[in-house]
C-alpha positions in Angstrom: -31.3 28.8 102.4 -30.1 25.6 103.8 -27.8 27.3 106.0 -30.0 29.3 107.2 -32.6 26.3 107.9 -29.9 24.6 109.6 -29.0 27.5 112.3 -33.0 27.6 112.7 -33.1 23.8 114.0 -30.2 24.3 115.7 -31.3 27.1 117.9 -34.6 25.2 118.3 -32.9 22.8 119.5 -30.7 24.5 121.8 -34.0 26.2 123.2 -35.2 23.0 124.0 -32.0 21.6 125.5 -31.5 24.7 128.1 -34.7 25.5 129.7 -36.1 25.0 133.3 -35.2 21.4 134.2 -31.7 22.0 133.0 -30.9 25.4 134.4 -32.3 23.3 138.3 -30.7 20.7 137.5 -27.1 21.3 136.2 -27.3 19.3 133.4 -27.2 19.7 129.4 -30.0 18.1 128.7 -34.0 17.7 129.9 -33.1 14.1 130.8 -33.6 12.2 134.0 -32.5 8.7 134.5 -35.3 6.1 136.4 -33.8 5.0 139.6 -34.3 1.6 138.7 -33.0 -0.5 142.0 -30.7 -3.4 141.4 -30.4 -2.3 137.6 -28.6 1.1 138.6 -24.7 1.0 139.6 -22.0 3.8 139.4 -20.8 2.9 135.9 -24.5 3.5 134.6 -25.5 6.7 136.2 -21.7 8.4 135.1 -22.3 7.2 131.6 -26.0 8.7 131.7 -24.8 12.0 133.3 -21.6 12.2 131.2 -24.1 12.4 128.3 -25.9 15.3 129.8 -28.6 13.7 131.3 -28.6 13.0 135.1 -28.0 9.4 136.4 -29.8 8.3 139.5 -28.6 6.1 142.3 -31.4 3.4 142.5 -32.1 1.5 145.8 -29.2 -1.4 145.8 -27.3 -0.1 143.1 -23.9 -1.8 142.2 -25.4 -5.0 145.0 -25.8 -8.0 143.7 -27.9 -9.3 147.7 -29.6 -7.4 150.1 -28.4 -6.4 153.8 -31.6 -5.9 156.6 -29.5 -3.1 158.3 -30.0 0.1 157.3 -26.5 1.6 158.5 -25.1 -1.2 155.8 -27.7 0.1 153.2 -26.7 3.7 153.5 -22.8 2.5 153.6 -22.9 0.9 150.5 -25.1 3.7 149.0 -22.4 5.9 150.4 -19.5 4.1 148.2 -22.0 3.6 145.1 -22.3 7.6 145.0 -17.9 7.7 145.5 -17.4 5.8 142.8 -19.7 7.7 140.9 -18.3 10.6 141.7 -15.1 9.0 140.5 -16.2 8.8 137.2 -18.0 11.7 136.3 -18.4 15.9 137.4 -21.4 16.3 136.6 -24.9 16.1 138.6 -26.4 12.8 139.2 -28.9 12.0 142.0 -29.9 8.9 144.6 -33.5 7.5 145.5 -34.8 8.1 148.6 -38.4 6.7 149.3 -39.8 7.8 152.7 -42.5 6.1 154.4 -45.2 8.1 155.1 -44.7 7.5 158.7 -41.2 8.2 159.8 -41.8 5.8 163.0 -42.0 2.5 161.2 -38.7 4.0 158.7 -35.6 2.4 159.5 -34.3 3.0 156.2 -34.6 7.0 154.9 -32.7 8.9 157.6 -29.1 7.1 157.1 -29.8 7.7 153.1 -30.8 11.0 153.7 -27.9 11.8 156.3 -25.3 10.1 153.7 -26.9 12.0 150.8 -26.4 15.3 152.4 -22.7 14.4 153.4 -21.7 13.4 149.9 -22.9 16.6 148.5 -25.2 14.8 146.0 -27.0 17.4 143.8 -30.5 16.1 143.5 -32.9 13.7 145.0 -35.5 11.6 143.1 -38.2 11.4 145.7 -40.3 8.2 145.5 -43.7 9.6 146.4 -45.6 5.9 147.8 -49.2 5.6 148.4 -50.8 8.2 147.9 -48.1 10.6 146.9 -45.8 11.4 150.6 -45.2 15.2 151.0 -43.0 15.4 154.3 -42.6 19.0 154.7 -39.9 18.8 157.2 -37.6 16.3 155.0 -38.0 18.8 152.5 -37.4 22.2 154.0 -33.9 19.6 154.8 -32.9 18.9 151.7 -34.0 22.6 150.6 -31.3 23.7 153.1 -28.6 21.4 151.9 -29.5 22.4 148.3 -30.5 19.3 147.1 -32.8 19.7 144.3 -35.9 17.7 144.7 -37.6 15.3 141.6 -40.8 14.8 142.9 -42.3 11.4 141.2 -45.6 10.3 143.1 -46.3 6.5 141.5 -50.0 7.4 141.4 -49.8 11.3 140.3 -52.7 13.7 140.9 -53.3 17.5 140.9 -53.3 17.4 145.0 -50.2 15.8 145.6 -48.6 17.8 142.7 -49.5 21.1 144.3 -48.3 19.7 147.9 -45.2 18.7 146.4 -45.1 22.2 144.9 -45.6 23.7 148.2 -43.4 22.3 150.2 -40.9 23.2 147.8 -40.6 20.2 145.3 -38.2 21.6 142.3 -39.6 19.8 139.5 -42.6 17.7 139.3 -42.6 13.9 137.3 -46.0 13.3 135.5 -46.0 9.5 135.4 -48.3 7.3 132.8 -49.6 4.3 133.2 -47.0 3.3 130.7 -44.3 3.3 133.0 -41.7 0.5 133.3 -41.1 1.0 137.1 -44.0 0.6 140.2 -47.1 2.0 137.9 -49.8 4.0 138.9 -52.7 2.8 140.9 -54.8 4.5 138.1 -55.1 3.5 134.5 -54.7 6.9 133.3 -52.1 7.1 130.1 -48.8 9.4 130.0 -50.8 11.2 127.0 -53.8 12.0 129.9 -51.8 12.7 133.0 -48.9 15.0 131.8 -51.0 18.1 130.4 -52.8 17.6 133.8 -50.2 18.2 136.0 -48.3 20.4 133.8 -52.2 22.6 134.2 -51.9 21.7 138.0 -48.0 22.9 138.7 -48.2 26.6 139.0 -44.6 27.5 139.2 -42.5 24.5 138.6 -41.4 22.1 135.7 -43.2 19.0 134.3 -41.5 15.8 133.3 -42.8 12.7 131.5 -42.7 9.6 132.1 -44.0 6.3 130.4 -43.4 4.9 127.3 -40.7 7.3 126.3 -38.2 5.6 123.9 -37.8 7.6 121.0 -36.8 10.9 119.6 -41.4 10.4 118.4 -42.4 10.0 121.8 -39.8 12.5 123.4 -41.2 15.1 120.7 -44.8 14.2 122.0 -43.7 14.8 125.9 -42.8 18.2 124.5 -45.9 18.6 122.9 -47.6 18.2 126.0 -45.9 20.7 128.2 -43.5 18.7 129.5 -40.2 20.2 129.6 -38.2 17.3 130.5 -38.5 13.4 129.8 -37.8 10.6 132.7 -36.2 7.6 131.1 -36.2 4.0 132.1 -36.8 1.3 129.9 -34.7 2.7 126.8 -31.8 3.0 128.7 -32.2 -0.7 130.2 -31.1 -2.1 126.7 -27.2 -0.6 126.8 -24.1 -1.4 127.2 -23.3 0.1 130.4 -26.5 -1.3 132.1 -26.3 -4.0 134.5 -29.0 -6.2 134.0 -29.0 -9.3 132.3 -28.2 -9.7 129.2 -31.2 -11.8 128.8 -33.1 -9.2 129.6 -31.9 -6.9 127.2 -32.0 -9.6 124.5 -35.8 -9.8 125.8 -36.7 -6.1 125.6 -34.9 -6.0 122.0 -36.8 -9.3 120.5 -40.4 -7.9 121.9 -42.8 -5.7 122.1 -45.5 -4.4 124.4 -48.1 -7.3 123.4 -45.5 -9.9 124.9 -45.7 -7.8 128.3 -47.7 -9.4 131.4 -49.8 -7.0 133.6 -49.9 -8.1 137.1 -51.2 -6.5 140.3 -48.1 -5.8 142.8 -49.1 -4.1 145.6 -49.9 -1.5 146.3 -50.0 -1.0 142.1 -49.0 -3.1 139.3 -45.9 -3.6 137.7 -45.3 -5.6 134.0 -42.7 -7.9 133.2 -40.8 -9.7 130.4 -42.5 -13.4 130.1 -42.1 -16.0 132.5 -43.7 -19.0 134.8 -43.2 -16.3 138.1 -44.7 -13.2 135.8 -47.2 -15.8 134.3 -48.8 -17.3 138.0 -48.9 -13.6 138.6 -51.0 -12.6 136.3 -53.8 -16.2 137.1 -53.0 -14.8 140.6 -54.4 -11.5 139.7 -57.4 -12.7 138.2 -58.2 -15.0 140.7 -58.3 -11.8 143.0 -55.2 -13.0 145.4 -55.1 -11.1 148.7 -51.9 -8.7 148.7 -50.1 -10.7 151.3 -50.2 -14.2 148.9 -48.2 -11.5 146.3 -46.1 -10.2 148.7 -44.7 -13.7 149.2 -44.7 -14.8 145.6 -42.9 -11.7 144.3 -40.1 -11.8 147.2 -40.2 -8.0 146.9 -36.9 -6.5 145.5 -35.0 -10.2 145.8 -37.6 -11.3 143.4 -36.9 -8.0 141.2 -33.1 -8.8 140.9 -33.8 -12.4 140.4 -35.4 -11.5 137.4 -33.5 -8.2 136.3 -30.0 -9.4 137.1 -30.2 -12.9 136.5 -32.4 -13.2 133.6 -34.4 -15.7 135.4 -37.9 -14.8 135.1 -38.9 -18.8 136.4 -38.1 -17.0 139.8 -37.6 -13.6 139.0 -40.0 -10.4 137.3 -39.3 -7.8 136.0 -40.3 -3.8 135.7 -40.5 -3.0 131.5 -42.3 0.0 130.3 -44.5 0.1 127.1 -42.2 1.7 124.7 -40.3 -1.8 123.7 -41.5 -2.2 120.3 -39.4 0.9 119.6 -36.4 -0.6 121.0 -34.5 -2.9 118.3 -30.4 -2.9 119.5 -28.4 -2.5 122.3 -26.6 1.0 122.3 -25.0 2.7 124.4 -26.3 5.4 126.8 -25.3 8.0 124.9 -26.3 7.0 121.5 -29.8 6.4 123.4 -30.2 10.0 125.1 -28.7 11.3 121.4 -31.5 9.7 119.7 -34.4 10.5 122.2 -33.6 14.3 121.8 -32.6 14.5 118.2 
């Protein structure tokens, strides 16, 4: 009998492990990686992908100070994704976060041209505003066969089925739990994923926000997500490259000690801190988006607070699902334990 009940959760198991997001995707397992900027480098993403998941390339990964050219940004994206490639053969992706209008964006075609030169497998697409379908970028990366992760920050059941359309490969159903740029709306990972799962007719759902343990992983499931999008729990390992500050910070608290703050054009929530704290009076002194533009010093103000650990100057992007964070692993012990 306990044989028998042991095959029976192993097959489960395996039925969970191979099923749409991993037959696109190349991978073992229903895993995606959070392309989480500065806090992303080769040595991350291999380890992630080495244990089945698939690492992601964030904007400035393995920099430790940002370049204004865009040829030198998609250069040094170029040897982030060779020195990933030297240390793993499986699938990992890059970032790429178009501005809606491709006139006033320097930035995306050098990615995307490096991106399709180094072969790499999938992209996470960044979906700003109010979720950016470009159909011609698409039907581009279609034809390079790049796989495309679809994650508008604020998702709905129109930008879903555009994404859909113009051939998005698996759509990212993001809670207002979420670590990373959150939504504009205060709608909860429980809410929003069986509503886009209900709005995606012929494609995947993953979840994402507040996903740190094998519970909350079993309750994506449960929703009819097939797949789970990971940030925050893999923040606190060994091969990540924040702080260790940080990670001492996300281990020693829980989602009470987070502060809310608006950071346009959503919100984000940080570790504590005087920056993370003036944000917060600034937000409920109703501060124009401008005065938090120049208080947050967009990404520089990120890595001051992710890679230094100095959240006097710096904030941070930290998801709800702390409290069920207690020790710093490794990424493979972490994906282990979120799909046991």
């Amino acid at each position: 009998m306990v044989c028998q009940l042991d095959v029976h959760n192993r097959l489960l198991m395996e039925n969970i492990m191979q099923n749409r997001i991993t037959q696109i995707l190349g991978t073992e397992k229903p895993l995606v990686q959070g392309p989480m900027s500065w806090v992303t480098n080769a040595e991350f993403v291999a380890a992630v992908s080495n244990a089945g998941g698939l690492g992601v390339l964030g904007p400035n990964a393995g920099q430790t100070e940002m370049t204004a050219d865009p040829i030198e940004t998609a250069e040094r994206m170029r040897r982030e994704i060779q020195k990933t490639k030297a240390l793993t053969d499986k699938p990992f992706g890059v970032n790429l976060a178009p501005n809606p209008d491709q006139s006033k964006d320097p930035w995306t075609r050098p990615i995307l041209d490096v991106i399709k030169q180094e072969k790499v497998s999938a992209v996470v697409w960044m979906g700003v505003g109010g979720g950016t379908v470009l159909p011609d970028i698409f039907a581009e990366l279609k034809e390079a066969g790049i796989k495309i992760i679809f994650r508008a920050i604020t998702p709905t059941i129109e930008n879903t089925r555009k994404a859909e359309q113009a051939g998005a490969d698996i759509i990212v159903a993001t809670g207002f739990d979420e670590g990373g740029l959150m939504p504009e709306k205060a709608i909860g990972t429980f809410a929003i994923v069986p509503m886009i799962v209900d709005a995606a007719k012929n494609v995947p759902v993953m979840a994402a926000g507040g996903i740190a343990d094998s519970r909350t992983a079993k309750a994506a499931f449960a929703l009819g997500a097939e797949g789970i999008f990971v940030g925050t729990a893999l923040l606190a390992t060994i091969e990540n490259p924040a702080h260790e500050r940080v990670k001492q910070g996300i281990i020693n608290s829980n989602a009470d000690d987070l502060l809310l703050f608006k950071a346009p054009p959503t919100y984000a929530r940080s570790l504590a801190g005087s920056l993370p704290q003036k944000l917060v009076e600034m937000t409920q002194n109703g501060a124009e988006d401008a005065e938090f533009g120049k208080a947050m010093a967009g990404l520089s103000g990120f890595g001051a607070g992710m890679m230094q650990g100095d959240f006097d100057k710096g904030w941070g992007c930290i998801g709800l699902g702390i409290g069920s964070i207690h020790e710093i692993k490794s990424v493979k012990e972490v994906i282990d334990d979120l799909l046991a």
